[in-house]
N, C-alpha and C positions, 0 to 999 in steps of 0.2 A: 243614735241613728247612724249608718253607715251609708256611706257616699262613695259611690263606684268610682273608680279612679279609671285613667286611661288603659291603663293594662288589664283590667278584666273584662272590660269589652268586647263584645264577639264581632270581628270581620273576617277578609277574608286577607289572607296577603298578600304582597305583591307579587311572591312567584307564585299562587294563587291565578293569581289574574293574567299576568303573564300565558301561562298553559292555556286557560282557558281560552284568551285570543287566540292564539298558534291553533290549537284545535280547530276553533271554531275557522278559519283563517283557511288551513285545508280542506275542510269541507264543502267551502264555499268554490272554493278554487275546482275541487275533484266537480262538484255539480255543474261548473259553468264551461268546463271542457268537455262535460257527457251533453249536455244540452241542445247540440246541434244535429247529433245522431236520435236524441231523443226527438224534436220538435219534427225531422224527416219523417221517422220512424211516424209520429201522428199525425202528420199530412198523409202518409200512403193510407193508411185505414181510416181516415176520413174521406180519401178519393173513392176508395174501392165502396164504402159505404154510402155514397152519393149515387156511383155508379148503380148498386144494387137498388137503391130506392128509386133510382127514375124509371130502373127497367121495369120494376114492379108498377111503378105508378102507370108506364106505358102499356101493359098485357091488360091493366083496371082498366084504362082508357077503352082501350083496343073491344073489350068486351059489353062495358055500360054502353058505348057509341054506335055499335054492331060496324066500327070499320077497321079498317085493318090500321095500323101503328107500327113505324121505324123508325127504330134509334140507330141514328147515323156517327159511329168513330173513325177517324184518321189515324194513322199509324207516326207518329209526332209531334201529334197535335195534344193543345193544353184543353180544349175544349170539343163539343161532341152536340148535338141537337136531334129535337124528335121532327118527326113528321104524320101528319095523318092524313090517310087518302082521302080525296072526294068520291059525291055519286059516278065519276067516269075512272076514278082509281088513279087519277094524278095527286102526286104528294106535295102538304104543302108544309114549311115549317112553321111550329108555333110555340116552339126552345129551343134555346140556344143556352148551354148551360156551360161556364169555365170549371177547370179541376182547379181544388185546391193549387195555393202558390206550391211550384215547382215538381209537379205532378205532373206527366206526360204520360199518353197510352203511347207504348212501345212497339205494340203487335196486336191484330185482331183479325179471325177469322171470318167466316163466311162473306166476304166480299166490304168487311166495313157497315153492315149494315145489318139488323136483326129485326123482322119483322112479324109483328103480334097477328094471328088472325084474329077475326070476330070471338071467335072462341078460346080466345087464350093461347092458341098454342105459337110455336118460334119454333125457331130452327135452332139446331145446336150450334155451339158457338164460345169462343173465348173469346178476351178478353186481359191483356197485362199491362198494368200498368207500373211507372217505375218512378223514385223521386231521385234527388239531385245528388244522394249518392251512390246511385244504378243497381238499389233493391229494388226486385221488382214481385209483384205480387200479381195474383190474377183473381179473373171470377170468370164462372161457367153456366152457362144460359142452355137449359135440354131443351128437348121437344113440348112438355108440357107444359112449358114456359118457368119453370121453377129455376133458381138464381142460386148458386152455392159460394160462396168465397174459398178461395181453396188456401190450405194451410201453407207455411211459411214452408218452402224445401230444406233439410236438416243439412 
């Protein structure tokens, strides 16, 4: 019967292991310096995706309620709120919604405010918003109330 001896045992060796650390060592290092540009990077298309969803959600309101709906942005500001008119067309709020952390709208046209009629339609309109290392991205509101995110400028 033969009896495996220490020496023909399969491991790995020490500079085996060694390498593999160091590899593994850089990798970890390269990911934790891209990470902050990354996590920015997915706060902005999480704002601008928030943004787009409330606008939508406001042109639905606007039209199931037969009134009219405005979504109010400041130009600084981390957050932005809707409003729906009464039967005498005074506005009231009823969100108040934050942008993701470190997310600020930069710039916005038409007066700061974009307003749905009964029928869906708004005014045109941007929209930029920027995170905290001053990418900024935008979205675009037309006439028939339809929302676009506009590509990343090259």
């Amino acid at each position: 019967m033969l009896v495996p001896s220490f020496t023909q045992r399969a491991a790995f060796s020490l500079l085996e292991l060694v390498v593999t650390l160091g590899v593994v060592c850089i990798v970890t290092g390269t990911a934790a310096l891209a990470w902050p540009r990354v996590d920015a990077a997915m706060q902005l298309d999480s704002g601008l995706h928030q943004v787009a969803a409330d606008l939508q959600a406001a042109r639905t309101l606007a039209v199931a309620s037969a009134r009219r709906v405005r979504m109010v942005f400041t130009a600084g500001a981390d957050r932005y709120w809707r409003e729906q008119a009464d039967d005498s067309g005074a506005y009231h709020r009823d969100l108040d919604r934050p942008l993701p952390r470190g997310i600020r709208v930069i710039a916005v046209n038409s007066g700061g405010s974009f307003v749905f009629s009964p029928r869906g339609q708004a005014e045109n309109g941007t929209i930029t918003l920027v995170d905290q290392r001053g990418t900024a991205r935008a979205l675009r509101l037309n006439q028939r109330g339809r929302i676009t995110i506009l590509p990343v400028d090259s």
